[in-house]
C-alpha positions in Angstrom: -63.7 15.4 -82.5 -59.8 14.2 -83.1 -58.8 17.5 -83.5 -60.9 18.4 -80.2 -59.0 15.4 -78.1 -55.4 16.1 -79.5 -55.8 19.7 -78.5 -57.1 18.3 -75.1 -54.0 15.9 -74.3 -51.7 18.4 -75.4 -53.2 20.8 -72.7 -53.2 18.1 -69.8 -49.4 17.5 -70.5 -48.7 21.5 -70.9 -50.0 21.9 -67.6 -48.5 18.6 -65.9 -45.2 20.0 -67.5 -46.0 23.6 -65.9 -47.0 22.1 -62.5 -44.1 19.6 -62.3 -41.4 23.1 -63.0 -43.4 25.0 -60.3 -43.3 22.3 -58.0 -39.3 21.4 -58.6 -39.0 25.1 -58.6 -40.7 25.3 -54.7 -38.5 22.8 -53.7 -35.7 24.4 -54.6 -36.1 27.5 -52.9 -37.6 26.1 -49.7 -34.8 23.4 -50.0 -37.6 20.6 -49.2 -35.7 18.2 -50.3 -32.7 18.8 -47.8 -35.1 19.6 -45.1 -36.8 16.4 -46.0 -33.2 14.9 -44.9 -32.3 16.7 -42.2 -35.7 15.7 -40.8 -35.4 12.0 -39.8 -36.3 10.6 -36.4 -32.5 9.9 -36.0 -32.1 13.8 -36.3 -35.1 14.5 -34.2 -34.2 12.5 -31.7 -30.3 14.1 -31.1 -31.6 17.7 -31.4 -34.3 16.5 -28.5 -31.2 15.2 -26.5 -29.6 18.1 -27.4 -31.9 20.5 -26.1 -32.9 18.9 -22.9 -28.7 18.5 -22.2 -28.3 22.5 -22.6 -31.8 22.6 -20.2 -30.3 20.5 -17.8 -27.0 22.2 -18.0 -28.3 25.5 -17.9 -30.2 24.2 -14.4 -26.7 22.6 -13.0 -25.4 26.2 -13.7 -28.0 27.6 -12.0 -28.0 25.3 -8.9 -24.2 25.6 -8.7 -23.8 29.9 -8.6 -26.3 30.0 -6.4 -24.9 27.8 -4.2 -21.1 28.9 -4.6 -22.6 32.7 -4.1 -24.2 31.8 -1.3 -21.5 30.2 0.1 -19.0 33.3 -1.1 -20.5 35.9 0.7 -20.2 34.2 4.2 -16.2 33.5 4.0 -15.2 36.5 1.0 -15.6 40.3 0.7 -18.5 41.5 -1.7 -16.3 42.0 -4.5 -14.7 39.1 -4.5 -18.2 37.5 -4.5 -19.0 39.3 -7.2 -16.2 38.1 -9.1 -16.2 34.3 -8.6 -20.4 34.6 -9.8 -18.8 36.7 -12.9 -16.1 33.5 -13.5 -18.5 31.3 -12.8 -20.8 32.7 -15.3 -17.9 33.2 -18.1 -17.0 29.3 -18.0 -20.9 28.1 -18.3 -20.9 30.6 -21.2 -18.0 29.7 -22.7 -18.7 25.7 -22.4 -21.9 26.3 -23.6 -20.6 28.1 -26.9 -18.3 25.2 -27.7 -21.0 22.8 -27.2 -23.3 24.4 -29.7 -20.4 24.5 -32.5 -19.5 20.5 -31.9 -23.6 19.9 -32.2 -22.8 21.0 -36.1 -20.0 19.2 -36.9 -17.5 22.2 -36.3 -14.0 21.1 -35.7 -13.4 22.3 -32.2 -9.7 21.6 -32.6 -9.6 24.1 -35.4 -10.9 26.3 -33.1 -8.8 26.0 -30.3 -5.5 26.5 -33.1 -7.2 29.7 -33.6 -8.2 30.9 -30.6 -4.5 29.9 -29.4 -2.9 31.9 -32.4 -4.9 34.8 -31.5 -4.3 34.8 -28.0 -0.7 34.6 -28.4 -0.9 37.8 -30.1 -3.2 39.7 -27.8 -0.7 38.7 -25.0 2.0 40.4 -26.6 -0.1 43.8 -27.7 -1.5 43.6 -24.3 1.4 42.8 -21.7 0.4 45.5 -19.4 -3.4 44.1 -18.9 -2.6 41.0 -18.1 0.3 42.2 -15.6 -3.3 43.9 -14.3 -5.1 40.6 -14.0 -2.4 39.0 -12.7 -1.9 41.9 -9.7 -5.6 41.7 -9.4 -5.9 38.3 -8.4 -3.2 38.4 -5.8 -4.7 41.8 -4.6 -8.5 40.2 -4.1 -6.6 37.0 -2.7 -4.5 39.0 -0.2 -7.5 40.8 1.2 -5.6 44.2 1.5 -8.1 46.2 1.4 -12.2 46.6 0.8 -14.9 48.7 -0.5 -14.5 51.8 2.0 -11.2 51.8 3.1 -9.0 54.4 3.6 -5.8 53.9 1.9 -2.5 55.5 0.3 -0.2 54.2 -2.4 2.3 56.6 -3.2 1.4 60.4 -3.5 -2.3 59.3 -4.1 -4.7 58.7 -0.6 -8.5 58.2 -1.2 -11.7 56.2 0.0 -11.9 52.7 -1.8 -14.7 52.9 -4.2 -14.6 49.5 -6.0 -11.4 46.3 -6.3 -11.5 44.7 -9.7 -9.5 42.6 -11.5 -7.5 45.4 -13.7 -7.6 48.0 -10.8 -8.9 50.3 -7.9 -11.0 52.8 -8.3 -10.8 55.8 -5.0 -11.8 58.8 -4.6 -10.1 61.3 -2.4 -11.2 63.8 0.4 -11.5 66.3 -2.0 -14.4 64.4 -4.5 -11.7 63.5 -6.9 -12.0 59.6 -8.8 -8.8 57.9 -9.1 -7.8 55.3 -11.3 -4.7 52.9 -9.8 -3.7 50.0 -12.0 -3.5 46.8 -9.8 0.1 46.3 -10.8 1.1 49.7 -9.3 -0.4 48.2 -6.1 1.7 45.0 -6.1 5.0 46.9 -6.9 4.2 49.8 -4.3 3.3 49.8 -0.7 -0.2 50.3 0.4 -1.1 52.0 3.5 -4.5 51.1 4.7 -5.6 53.0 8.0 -9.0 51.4 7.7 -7.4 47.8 8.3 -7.9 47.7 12.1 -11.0 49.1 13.7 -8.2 51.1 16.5 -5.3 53.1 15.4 -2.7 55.8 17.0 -1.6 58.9 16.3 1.7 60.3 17.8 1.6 63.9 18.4 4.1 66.2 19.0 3.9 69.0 21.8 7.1 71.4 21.5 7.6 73.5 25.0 9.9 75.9 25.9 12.9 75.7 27.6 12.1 78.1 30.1 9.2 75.7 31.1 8.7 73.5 33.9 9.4 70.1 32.3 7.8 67.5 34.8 4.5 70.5 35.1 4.8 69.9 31.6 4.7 65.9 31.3 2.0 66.2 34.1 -0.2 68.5 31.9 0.4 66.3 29.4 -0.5 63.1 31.5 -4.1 64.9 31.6 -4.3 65.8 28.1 -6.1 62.3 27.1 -8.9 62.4 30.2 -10.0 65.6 28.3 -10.7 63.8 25.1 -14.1 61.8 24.9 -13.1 60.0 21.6 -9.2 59.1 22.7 -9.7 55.2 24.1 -8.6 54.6 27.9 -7.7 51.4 26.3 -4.7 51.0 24.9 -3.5 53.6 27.5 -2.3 56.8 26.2 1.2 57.6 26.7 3.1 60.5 27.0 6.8 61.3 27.0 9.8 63.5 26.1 11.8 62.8 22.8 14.7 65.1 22.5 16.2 68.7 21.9 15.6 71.0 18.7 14.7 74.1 19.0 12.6 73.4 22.0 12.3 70.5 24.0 10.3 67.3 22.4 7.4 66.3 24.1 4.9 63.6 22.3 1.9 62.6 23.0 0.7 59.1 21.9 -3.4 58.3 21.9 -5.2 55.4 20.5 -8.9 56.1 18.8 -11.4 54.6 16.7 -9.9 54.8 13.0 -12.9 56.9 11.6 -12.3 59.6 14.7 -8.7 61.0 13.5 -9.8 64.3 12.6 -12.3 64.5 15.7 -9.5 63.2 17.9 -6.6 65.9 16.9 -8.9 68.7 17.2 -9.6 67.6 21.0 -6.0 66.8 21.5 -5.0 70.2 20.1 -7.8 72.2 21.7 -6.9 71.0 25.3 -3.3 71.0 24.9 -3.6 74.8 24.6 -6.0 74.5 27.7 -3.8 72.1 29.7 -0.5 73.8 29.0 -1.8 77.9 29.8 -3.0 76.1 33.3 0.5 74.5 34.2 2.1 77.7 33.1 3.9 75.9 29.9 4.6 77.7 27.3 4.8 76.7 23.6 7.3 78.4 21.8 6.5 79.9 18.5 9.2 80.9 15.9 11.1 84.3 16.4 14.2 86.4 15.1 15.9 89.0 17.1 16.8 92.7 15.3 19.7 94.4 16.6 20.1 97.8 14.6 23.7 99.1 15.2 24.4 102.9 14.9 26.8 104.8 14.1 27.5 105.9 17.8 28.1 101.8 18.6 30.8 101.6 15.6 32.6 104.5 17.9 32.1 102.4 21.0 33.6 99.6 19.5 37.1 98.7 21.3 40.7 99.4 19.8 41.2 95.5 20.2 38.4 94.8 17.9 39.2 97.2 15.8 42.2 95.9 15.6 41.3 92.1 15.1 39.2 93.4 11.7 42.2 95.4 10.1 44.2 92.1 10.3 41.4 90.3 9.3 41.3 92.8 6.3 45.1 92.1 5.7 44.7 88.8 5.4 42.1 88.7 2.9 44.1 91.3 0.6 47.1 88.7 1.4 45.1 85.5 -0.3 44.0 87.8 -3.3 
């Protein structure tokens, strides 16, 4: 019987020993114990606070794009709209992000030594980007231009496709994307023929000077009544402009900007019309041949033939 109850007390503390490594074992890996501290009402309660501040932030940010977008799209190109919802956006992010790191004890000012270390050295690798962003802000600010313009900045004319904050993307007549940096647009000037909803187009009308000129400035008077899509008003205007070749006449008309090309095949197409009517007569480029035979050399007379053997003298003279 002694030996029966020794065995049995040694068993009951083997296993109390066993249970007591399992269970400080347990703890250990599922970090109870820290878990037990981190779980106080204290805690409980500042997470709760926590998580209804980034709810009701979340909601502000929600309230506020809406209503600045709203707002945006009455007074501001769609671009630009879209960019100011994209800032807007960025900041709540952003704000949000820091928020998080303070709510466990990171040291924001740490951070922000970091963050301006780092910066100052993707300024200097990236000088040309930020000359971008800067250009783009003053380009979206100056309203220069908008999604379907027609513009030209150097050698380069194309339809606007998109205005960012880094550059413009066009594409020209031909179906071709191009890229232009927003820097090249502030140090370069920009033509936009799409700006005004009426435009003019000067056109020139050579005539002879064998012509009639006031037949000619009355047929060219007419030229603009012939033309459904050239506008009565601003009235067109026609006058001469000099001497070349063959005498200058132009011929200004004002259209609708997306009607150039429909307006200078009219124009053209009754000039021809106009002009065969009053008799004018556009000259065309021309050289005159004269072959000279051997019978004209013996025609020539003694005083010219004279003239050339001096002329002959003279140049053996210099030499």
């Amino acid at each position: 019987m002694l030996f029966l109850e020794t065995n049995t007390e040694e068993s009951v503390s083997t296993v109390e020993k066993v249970t007591e490594d399992v269970t400080a074992q347990t703890k250990s890996l599922l970090h109870i114990d820290d878990l037990a501290k981190l779980l106080t009402w204290t805690n409980l309660i500042k997470w709760s606070i926590s998580i209804l501040t980034i709810l009701a932030f979340f909601v502000l940010y929600k309230l506020i794009k809406r209503a600045i977008k709203k707002h945006a799209e009455t007074k501001f190109q769609k671009h630009t709209t879209m960019i100011i919802t994209k800032t807007i956006s960025y900041t709540y992010y952003a704000l949000m992000f820091m928020y998080v790191l303070s709510l466990f004890g990171i040291n924001l000012s740490a951070v922000w030594g970091a963050a301006g270390v780092a910066g100052l050295a993707i300024g200097f690798a990236a000088q040309t980007t930020i000359s971008n962003l800067i250009s783009g802000v003053f380009v979206l600010s100056e309203k220069v231009m908008k999604v379907g313009d027609y513009i030209s900045i150097g050698s380069t004319n194309g339809i606007v496709d998109s205005v960012g904050l880094l550059s413009v993307k066009v594409h020209t007549l031909d179906n071709q994307m191009v890229r232009i940096a927003n820097s090249t647009i502030i140090n370069n000037s920009l033509m936009n023929y799409s700006h005004f909803p009426k435009r003019r187009f000067v056109f020139e009308l050579p005539i002879s000077y064998d012509s009639d000129m006031e037949a000619a400035l009355k047929a060219a008077e007419k030229i603009p009544s012939m033309c459904p899509s050239v506008l009565k008003d601003p009235e067109p205007l026609a006058f001469f402009d000099g001497f070349n070749s063959a005498v200058t006449l132009r011929l200004a008309v004002w259209f609708n900007s997306p009607d150039l090309i429909k307006v200078k095949n009219e124009v053209y197409i009754n000039t021809v019309k106009a002009f065969n009517e009053a008799g004018v007569t556009i000259p065309f480029t021309r050289y005159d041949v004269k072959l000279v035979t051997d019978d004209d050399k013996k025609k020539t007379p003694a005083k010219t033939k004279a003239a050339e053997k001096k002329t002959a003298i003279k140049k053996t003279t210099k030499k």
